[in-house]
N, C-alpha and C positions, 0 to 999 in steps of 0.2 A: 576669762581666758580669751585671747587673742584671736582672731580667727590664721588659719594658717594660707599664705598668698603662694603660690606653687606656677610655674608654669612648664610645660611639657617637653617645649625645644625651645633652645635659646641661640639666636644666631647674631653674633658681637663681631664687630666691624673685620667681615668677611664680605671677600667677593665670589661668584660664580659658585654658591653653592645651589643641589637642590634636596629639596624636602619634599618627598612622594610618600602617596599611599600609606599614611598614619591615621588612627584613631584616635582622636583626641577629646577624651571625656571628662568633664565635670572636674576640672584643672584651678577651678575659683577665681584668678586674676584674668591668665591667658593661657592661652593653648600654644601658638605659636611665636616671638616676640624674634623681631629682626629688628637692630638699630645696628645703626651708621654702618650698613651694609648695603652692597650694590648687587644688581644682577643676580639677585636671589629667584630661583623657579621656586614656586609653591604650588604642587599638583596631584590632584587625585587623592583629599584628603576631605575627612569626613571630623567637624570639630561642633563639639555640642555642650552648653552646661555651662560656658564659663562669662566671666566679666566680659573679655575681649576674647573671639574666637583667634586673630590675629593683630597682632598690635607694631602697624609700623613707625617707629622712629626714626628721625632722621637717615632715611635710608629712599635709593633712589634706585631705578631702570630693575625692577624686581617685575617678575610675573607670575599674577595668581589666577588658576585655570583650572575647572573641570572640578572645583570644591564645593563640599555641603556644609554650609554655616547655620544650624538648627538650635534653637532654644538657649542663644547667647543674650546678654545684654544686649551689646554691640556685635555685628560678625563679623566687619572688618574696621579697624581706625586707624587711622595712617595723620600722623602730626608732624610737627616742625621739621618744617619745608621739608617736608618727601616729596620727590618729585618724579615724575615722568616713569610712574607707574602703570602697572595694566591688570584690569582688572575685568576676566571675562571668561565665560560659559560655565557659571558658577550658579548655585542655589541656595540662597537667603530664606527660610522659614520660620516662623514664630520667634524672632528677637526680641526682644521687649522694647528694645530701640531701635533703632533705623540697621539695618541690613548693612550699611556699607556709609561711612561719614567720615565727612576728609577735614579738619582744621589746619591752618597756616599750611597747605598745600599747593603747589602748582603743575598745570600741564598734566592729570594723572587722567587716564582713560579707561571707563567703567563702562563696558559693553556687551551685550549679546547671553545677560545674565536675567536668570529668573527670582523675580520679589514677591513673596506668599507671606500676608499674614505679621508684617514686622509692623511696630510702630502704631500699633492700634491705635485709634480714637486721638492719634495727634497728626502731624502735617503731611508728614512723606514717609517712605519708604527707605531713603537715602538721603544724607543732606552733605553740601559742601558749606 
């Protein structure tokens, strides 16, 4: 049997929205997935359990603030060309992988965030 891919909020080439104050548990793929969406706030949420606690695609000027990414893969990935993101006063704990990793990204700003515990026994915490 398949395993089944599920994710919790889906936000498809929207702008100004925002996503507060959700619980998002053990959702398998992603918890929150934003593609080709702009100016997305993402705050005050607690996502734990899954592949990607957020997963941005090509999606740009989005801001993630004041969240707790606990016992994900990844807890945040942002690809093809996201750009001129922000990413801060957020807490990363026990990821299996890095807390927050940007591929084909540009200009995104990760700061004033707390890293516990991601990425054991490999290079960082975070990788771009």
């Amino acid at each position: 049997m398949d395993s089944i891919t599920k994710t919790s909020i889906s936000i498809i080439y929207s702008s100004y929205t925002e996503i507060l104050q959700n619980t998002c548990n053990d959702d398998n793929q992603q918890s929150i997935y934003v593609s080709y969406s702009n100016y997305t706030t993402i705050s005050n949420n607690i996502v734990s359990g899954n592949y990607y606690g957020i997963n941005l695609y090509s999606s740009n000027l989005n801001t993630i603030v004041y969240n707790s990414f606990l016992n994900n893969y990844i807890g945040i990935y942002a690809t093809s060309s996201s750009e001129r993101n922000i990413v801060k006063i957020s807490e990363f704990i026990n990821n299996t992988r890095e807390g927050v990793k940007l591929e084909i990204t540009n200009f995104n700003r990760i700061h004033h965030n707390s890293f516990y515990f991601n990425n054991l026994g490999l290079l960082s915490q975070a990788r771009d």
